[in-house]
C-alpha positions as CSV (number, residue, x, y, z in Angstrom):
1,X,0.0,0.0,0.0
2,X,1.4,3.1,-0.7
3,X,1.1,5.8,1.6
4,X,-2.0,8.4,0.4
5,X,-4.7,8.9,3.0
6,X,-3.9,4.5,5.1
7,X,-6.4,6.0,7.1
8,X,-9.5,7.0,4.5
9,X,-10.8,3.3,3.7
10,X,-14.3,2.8,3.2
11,X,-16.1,-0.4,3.0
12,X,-17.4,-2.1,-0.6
13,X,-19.6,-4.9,-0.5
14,X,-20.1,-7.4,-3.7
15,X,-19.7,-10.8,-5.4
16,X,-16.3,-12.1,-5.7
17,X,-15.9,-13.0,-10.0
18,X,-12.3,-13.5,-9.8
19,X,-9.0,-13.4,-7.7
20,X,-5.7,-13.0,-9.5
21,X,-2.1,-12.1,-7.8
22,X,-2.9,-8.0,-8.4
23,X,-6.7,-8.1,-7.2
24,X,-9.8,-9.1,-7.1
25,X,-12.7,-8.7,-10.1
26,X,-15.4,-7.9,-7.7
27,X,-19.2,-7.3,-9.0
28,X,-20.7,-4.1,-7.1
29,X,-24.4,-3.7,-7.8
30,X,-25.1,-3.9,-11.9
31,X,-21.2,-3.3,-11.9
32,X,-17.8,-5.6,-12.4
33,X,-14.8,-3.7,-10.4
34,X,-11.0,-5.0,-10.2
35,X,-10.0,-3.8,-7.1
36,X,-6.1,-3.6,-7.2
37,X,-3.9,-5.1,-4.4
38,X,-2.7,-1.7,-4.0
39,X,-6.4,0.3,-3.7
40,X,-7.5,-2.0,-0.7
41,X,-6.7,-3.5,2.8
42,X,-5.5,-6.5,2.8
43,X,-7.7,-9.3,3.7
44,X,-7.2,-12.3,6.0
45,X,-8.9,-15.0,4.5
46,X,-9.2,-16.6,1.0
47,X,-11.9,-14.8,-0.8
48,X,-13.8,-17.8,-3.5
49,X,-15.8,-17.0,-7.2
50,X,-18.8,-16.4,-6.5
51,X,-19.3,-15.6,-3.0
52,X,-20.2,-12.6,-1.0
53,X,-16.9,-10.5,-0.2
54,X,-16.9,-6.9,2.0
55,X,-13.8,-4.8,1.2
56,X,-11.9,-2.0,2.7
57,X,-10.8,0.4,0.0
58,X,-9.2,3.9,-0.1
59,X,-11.3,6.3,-0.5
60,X,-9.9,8.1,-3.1
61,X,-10.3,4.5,-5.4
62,X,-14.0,4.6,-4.0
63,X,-14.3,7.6,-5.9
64,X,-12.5,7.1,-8.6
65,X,-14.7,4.0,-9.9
66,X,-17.7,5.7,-8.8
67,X,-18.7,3.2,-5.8
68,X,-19.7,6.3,-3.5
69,X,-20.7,9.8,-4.2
């Protein structure tokens, strides 16, 4: 992570579609999002295709993809 705002992480919640080495293709509402390894908290746990996933991301990435206002 690099060091922009460690502290302004807000929370996504979607379907897991994919897991890769860089990130995670996550589908967010009518929306398929690839959250890099880099834009999010890392998570303890082994997140599975198809199942329900909650993710902390930076806010500024939040923005960026348009997942909150």
């Amino acid at each position: 992570m690099d060091d922009r705002n460690l502290e302004d992480l807000v929370t996504i919640v979607g379907v897991v579609h994919h897991v890769t080495s860089l990130g995670v293709f996550l589908d967010v509402g009518d929306r398929r999002v690839f959250v890099g390894q880099n834009c999010m908290e890392a998570f303890g746990h082994c997140l599975e295709s198809g199942e329900p996933a909650t993710l902390r991301v930076y806010r500024w990435f939040a923005k960026q993809e348009g997942l909150i206002a």
